[in-house]
N, CA, C and O atoms as CSV, one atom per row, in Angstrom:
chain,resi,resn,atom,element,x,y,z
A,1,UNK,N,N,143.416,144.606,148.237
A,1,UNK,CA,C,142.666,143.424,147.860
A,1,UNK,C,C,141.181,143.730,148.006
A,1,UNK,O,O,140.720,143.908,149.133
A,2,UNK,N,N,140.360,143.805,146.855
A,2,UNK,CA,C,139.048,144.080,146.945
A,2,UNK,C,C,138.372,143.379,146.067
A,2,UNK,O,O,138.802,142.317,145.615
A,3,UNK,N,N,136.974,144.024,145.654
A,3,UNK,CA,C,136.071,143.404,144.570
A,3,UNK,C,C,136.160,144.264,144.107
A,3,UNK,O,O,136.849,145.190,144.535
A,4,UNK,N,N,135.301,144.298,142.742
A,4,UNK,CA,C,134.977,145.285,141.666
A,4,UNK,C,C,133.462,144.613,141.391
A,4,UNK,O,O,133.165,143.575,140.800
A,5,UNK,N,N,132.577,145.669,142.088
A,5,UNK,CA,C,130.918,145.404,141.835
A,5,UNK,C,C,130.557,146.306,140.036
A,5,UNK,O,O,130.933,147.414,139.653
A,6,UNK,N,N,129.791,145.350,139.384
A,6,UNK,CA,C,129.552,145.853,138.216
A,6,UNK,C,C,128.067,145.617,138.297
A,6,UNK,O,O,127.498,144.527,138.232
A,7,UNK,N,N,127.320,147.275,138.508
A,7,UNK,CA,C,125.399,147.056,138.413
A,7,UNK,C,C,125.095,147.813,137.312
A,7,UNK,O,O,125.710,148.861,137.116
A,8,UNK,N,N,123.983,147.328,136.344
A,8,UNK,CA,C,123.883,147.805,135.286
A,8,UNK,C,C,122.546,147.970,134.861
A,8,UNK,O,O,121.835,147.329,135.635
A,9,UNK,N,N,121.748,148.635,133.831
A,9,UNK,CA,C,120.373,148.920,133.792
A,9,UNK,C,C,120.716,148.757,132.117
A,9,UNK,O,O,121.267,149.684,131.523
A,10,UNK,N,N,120.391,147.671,131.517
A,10,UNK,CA,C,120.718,147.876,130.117
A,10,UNK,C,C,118.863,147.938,128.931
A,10,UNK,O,O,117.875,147.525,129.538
A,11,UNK,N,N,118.710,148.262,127.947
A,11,UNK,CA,C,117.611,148.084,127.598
A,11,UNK,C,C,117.691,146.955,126.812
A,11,UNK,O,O,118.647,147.053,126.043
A,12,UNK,N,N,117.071,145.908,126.685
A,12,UNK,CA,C,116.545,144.958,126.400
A,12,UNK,C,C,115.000,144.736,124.622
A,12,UNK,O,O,114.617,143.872,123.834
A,13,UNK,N,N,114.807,145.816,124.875
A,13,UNK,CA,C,113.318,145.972,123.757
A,13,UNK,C,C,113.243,145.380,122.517
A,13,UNK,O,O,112.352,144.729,121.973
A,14,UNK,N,N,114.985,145.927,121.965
A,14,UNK,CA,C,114.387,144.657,120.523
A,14,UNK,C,C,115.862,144.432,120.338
A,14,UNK,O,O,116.861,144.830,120.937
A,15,UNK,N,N,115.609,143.505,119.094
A,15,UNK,CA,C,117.237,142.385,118.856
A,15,UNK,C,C,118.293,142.520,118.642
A,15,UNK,O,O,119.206,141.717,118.450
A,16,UNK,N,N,118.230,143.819,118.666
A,16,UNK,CA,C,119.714,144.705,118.619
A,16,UNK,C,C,120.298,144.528,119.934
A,16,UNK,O,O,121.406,144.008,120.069
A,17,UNK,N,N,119.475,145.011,121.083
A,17,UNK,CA,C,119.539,145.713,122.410
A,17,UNK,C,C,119.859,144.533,123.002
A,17,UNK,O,O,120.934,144.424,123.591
A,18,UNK,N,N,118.982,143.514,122.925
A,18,UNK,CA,C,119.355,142.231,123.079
A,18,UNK,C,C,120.478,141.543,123.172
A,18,UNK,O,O,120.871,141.029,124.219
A,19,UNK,N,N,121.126,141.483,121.969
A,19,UNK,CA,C,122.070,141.296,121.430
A,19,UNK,C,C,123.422,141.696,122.366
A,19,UNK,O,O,124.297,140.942,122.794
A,20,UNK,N,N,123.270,143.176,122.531
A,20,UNK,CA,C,124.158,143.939,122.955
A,20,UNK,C,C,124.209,143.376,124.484
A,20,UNK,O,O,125.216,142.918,125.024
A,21,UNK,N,N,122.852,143.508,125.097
A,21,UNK,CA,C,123.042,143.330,126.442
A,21,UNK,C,C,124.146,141.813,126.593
A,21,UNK,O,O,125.267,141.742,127.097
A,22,UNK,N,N,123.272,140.684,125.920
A,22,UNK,CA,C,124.116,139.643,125.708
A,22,UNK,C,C,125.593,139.621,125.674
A,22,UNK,O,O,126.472,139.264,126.458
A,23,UNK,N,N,125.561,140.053,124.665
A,23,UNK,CA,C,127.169,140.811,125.531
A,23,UNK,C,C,127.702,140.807,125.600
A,23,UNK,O,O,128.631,140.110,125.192
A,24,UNK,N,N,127.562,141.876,126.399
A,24,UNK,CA,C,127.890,142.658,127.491
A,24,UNK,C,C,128.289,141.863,128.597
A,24,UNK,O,O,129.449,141.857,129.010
A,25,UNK,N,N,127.085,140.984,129.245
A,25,UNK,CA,C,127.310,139.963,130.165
A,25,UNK,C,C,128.434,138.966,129.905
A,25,UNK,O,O,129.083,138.420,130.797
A,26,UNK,N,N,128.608,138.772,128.535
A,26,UNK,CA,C,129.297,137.699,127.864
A,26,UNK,C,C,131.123,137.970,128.240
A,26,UNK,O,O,132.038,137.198,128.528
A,27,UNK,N,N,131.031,139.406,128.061
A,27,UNK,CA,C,132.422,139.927,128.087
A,27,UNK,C,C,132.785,140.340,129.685
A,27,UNK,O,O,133.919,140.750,129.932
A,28,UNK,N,N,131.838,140.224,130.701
A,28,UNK,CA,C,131.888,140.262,131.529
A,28,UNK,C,C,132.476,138.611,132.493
A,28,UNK,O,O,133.540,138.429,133.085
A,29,UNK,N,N,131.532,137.849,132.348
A,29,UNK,CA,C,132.125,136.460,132.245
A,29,UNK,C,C,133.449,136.067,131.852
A,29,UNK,O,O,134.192,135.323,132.491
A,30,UNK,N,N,133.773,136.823,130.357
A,30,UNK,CA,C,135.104,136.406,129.895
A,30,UNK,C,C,136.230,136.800,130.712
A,30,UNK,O,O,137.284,136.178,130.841
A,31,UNK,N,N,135.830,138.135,131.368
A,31,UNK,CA,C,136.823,138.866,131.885
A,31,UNK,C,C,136.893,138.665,133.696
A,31,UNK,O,O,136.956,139.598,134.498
A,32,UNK,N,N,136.872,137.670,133.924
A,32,UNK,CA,C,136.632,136.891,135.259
A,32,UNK,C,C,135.062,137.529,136.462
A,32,UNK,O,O,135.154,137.582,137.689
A,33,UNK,N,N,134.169,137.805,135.897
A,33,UNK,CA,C,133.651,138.438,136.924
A,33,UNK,C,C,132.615,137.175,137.433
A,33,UNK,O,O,132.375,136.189,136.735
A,34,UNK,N,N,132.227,137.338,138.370
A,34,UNK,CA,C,130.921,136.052,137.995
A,34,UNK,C,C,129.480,136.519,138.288
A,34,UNK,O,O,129.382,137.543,138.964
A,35,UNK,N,N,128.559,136.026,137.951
A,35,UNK,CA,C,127.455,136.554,137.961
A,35,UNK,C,C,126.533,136.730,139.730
A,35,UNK,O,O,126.108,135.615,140.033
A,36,UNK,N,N,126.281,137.495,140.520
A,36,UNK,CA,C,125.857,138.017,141.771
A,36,UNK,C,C,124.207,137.866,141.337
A,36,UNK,O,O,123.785,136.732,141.112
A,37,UNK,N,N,123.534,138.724,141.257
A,37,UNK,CA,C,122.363,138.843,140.593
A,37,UNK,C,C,122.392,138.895,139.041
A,37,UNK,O,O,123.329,138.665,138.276
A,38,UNK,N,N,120.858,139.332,138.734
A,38,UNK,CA,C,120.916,139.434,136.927
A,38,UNK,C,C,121.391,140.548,136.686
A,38,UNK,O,O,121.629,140.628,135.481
A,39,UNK,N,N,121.580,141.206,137.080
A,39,UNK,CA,C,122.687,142.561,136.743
A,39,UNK,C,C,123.645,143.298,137.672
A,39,UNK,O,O,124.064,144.455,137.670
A,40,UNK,N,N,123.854,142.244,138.468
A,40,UNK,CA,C,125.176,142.448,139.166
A,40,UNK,C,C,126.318,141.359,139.438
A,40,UNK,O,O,126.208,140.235,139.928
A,41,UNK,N,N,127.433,142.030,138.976
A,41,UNK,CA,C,128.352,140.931,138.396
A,41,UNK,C,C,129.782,141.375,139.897
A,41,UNK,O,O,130.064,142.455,140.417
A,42,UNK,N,N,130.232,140.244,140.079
A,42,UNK,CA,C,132.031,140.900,140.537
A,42,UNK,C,C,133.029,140.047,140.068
A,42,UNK,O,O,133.101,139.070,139.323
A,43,UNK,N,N,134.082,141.012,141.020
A,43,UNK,CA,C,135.128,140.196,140.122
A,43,UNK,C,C,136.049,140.711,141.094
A,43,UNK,O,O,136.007,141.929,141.267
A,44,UNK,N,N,137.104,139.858,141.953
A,44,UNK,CA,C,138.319,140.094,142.553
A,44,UNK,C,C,139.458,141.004,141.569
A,44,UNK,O,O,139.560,140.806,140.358
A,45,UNK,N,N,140.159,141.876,142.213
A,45,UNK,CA,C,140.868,142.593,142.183
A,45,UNK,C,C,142.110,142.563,143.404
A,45,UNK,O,O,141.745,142.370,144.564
A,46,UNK,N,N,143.337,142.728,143.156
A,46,UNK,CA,C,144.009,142.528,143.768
A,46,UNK,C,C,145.142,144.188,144.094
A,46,UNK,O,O,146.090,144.385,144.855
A,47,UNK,N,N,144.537,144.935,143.249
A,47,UNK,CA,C,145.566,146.606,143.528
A,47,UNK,C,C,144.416,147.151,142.683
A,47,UNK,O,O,143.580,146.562,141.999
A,48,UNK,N,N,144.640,148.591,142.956
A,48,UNK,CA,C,144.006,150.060,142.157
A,48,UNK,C,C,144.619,149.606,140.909
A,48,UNK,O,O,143.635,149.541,140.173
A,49,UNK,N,N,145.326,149.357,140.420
A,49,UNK,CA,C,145.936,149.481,139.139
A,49,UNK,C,C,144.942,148.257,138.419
A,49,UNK,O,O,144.320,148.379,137.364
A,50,UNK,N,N,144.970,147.480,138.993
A,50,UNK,CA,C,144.347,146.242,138.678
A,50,UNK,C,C,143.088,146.374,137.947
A,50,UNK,O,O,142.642,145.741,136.990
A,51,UNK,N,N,142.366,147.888,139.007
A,51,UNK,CA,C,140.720,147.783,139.367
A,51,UNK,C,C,140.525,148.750,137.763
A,51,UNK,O,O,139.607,148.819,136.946
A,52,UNK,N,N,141.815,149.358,137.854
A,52,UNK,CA,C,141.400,150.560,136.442
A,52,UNK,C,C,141.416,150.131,135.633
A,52,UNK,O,O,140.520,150.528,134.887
A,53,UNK,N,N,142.464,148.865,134.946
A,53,UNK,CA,C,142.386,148.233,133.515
A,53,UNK,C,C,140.838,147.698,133.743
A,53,UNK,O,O,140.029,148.191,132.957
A,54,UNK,N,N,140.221,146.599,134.873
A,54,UNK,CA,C,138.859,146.583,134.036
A,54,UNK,C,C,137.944,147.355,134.209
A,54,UNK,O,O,136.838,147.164,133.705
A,55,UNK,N,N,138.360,148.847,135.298
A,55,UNK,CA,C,137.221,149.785,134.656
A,55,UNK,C,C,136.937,150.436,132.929
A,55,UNK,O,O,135.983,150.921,132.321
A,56,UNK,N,N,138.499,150.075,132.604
A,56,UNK,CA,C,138.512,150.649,131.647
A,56,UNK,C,C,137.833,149.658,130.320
A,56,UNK,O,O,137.286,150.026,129.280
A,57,UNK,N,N,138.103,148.373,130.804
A,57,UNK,CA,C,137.365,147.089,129.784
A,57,UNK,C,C,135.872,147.747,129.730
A,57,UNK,O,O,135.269,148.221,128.767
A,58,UNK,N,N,135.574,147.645,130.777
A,58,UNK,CA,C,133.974,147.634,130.978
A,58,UNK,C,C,133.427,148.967,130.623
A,58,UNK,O,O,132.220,149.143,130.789
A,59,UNK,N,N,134.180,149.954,130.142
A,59,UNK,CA,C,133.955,151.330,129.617
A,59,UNK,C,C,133.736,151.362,128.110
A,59,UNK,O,O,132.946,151.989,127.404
A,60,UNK,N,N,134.988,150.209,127.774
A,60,UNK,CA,C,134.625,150.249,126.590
A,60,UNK,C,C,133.644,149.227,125.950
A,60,UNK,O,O,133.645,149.392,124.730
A,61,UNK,N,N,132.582,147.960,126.445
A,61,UNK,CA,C,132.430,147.309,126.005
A,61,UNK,C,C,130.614,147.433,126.234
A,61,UNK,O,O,129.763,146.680,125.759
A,62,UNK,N,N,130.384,148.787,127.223
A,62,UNK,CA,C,129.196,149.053,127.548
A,62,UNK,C,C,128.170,149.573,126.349
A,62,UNK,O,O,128.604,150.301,125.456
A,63,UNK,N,N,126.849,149.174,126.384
A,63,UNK,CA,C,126.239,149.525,125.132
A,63,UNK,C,C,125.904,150.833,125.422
A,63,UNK,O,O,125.742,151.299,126.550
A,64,UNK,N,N,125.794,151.472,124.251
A,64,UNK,CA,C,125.100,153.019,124.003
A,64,UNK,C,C,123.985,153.849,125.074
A,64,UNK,O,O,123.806,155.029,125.373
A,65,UNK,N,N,123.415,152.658,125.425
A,65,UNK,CA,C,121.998,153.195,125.705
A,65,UNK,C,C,122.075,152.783,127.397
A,65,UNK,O,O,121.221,152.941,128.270
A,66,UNK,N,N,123.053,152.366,127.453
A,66,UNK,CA,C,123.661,151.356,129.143
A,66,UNK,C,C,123.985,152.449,129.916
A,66,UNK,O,O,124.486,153.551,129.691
A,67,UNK,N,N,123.302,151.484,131.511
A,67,UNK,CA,C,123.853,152.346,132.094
A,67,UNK,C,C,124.101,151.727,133.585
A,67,UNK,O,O,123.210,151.348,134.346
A,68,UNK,N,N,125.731,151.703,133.876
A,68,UNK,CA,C,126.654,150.728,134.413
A,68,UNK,C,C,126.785,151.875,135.716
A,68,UNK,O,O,126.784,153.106,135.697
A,69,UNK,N,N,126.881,151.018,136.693
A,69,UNK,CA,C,127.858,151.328,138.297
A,69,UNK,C,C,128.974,150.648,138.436
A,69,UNK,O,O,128.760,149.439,138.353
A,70,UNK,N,N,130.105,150.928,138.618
A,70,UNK,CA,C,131.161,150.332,139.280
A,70,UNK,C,C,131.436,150.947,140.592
A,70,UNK,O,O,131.411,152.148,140.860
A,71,UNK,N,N,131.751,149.780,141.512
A,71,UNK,CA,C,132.320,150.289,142.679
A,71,UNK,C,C,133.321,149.281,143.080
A,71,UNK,O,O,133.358,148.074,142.846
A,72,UNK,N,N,134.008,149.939,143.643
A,72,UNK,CA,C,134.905,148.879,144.626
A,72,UNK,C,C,134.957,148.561,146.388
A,72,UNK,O,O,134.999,149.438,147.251
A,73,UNK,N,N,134.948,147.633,146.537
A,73,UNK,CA,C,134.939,147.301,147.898
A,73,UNK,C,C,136.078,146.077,148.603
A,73,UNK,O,O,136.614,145.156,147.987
A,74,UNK,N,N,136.188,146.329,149.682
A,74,UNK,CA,C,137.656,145.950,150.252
A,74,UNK,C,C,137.098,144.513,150.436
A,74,UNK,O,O,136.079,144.546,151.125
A,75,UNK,N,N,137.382,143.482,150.109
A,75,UNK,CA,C,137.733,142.159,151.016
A,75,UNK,C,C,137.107,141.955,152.040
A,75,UNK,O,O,136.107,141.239,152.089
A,76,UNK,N,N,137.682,142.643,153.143
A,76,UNK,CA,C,136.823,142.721,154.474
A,76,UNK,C,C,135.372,142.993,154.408
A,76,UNK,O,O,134.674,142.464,155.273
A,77,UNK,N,N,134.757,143.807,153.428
A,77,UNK,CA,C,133.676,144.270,153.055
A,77,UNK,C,C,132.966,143.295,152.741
A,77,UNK,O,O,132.131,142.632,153.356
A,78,UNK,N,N,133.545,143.254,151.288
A,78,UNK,CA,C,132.451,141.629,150.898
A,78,UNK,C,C,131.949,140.605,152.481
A,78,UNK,O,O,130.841,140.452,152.994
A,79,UNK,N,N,133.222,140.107,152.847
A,79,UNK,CA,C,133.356,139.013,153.510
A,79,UNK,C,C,132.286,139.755,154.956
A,79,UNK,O,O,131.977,139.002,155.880
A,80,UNK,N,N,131.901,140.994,154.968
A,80,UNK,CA,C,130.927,141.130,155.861
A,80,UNK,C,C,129.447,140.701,155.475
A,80,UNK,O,O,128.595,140.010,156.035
A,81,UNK,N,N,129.501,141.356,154.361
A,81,UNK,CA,C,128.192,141.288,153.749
A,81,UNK,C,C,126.865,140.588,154.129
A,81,UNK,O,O,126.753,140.740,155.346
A,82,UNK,N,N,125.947,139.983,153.716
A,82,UNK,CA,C,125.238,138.797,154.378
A,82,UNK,C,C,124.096,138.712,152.791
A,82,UNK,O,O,123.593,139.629,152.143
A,83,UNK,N,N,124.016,137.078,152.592
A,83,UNK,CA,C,123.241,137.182,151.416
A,83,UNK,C,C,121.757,136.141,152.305
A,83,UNK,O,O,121.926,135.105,152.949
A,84,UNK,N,N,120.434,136.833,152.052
A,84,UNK,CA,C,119.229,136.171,152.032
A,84,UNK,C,C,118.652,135.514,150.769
A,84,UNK,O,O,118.432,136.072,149.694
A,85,UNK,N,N,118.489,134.500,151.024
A,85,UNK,CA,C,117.713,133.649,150.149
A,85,UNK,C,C,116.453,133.097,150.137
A,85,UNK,O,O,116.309,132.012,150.701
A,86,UNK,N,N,115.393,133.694,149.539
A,86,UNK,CA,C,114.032,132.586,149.760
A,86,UNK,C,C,114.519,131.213,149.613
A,86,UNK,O,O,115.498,130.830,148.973
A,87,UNK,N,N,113.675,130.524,150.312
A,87,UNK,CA,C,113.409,129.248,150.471
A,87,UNK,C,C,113.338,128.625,148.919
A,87,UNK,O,O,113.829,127.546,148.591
A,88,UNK,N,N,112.590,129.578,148.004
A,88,UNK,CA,C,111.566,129.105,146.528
A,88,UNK,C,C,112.873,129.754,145.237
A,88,UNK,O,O,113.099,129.420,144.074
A,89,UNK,N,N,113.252,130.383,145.792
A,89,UNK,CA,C,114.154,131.094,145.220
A,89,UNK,C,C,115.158,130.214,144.411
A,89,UNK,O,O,116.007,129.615,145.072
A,90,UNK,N,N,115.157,130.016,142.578
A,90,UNK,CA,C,115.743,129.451,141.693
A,90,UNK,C,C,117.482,129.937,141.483
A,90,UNK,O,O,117.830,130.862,140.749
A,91,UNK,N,N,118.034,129.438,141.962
A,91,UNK,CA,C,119.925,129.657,141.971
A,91,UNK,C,C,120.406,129.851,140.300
A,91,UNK,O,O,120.989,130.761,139.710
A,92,UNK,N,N,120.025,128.934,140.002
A,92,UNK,CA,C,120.123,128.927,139.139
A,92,UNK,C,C,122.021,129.088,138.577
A,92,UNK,O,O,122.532,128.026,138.930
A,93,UNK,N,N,122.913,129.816,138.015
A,93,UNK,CA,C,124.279,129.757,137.517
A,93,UNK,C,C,124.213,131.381,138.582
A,93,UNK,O,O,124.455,132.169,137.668
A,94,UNK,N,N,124.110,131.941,139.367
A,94,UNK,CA,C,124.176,132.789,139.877
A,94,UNK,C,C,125.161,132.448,141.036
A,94,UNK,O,O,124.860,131.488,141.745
A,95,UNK,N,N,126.470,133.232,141.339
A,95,UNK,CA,C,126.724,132.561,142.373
A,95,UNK,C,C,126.288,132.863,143.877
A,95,UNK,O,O,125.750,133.969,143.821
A,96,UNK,N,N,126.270,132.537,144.820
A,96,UNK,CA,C,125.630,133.309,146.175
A,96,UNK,C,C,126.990,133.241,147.126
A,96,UNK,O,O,126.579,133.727,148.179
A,97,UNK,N,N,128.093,132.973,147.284
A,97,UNK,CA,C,128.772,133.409,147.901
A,97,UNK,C,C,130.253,133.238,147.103
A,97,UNK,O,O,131.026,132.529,147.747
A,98,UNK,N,N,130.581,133.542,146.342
A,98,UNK,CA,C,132.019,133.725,145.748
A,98,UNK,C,C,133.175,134.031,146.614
A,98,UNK,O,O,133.152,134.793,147.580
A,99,UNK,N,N,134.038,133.463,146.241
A,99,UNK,CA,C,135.269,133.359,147.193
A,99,UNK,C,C,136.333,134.278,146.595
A,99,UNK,O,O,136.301,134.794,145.477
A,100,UNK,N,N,137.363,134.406,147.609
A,100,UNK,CA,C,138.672,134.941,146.513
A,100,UNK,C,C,139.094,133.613,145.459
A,100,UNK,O,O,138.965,132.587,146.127
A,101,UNK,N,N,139.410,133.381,144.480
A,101,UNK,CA,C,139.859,132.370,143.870
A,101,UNK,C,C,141.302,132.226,144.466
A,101,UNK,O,O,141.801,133.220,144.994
A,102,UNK,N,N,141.983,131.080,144.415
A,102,UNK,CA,C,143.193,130.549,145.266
A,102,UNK,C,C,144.445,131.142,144.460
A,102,UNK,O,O,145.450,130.641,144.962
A,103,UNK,N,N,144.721,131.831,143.627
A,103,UNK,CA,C,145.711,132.372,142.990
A,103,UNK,C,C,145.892,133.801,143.196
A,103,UNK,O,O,146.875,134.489,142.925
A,104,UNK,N,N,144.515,134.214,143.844
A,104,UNK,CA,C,144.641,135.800,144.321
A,104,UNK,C,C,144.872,135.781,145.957
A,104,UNK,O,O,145.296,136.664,146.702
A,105,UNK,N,N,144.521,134.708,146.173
A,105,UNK,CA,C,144.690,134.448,148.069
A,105,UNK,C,C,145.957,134.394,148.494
A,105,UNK,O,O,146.178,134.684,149.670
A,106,UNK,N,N,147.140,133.977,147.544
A,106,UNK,CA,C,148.701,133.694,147.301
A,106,UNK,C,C,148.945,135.563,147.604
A,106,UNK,O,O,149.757,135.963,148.439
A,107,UNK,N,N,148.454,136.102,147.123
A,107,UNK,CA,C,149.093,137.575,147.398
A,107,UNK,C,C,148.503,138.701,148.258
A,107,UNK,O,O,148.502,139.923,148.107
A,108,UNK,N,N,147.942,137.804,149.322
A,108,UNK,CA,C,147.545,138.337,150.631
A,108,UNK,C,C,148.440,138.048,151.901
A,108,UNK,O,O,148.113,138.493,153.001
């Protein structure tokens, strides 16, 4: 039972790239992850087998010019973690502490 951290450096410059980055993020969302920062996304995982089908999504859906980290980290990990927040600091749809969702908690 882990996460799947997705950090990414995409180029942005003109409306193609744009486009693409868009997404990118888009298919990321679709594919349960939720948004951490502006370019760091996760997403619960529940086995290795699990973690490879969406390494393998996110392999194929990365733009040309992209350039993606995946890692995985255990449960226990996350749940150590610690997130700081300015005071001024806009939340915005970002989440700041994501949970296991209650259908993956069933198989712990």
């Amino acid at each position: 039972m882990g996460w799947i951290l997705v950090m990414f450096d995409l180029p942005v410059l003109t409306d193609r790239e744009r486009k693409m980055a868009t997404a990118f993020r888009k298919d990321l969302l679709d594919s349960g992850y939720v948004m951490i920062q502006f370019s760091i996304y996760a997403r619960p995982c529940v086995s290795y087998e699990q973690m490879d089908t969406h390494i393998a999504r996110v392999q194929a859906v990365t733009p040309e010019a992209g350039n993606v980290r995946l890692m995985f980290i255990t449960d226990q990990q996350w749940g150590n973690s610690i997130t700081v927040i300015g005071p001024n600091y806009k939340q915005g749809s970002r989440a700041v502490d994501p949970a296991m969702p209650e259908q993956v908690e069933f198989w712990e």
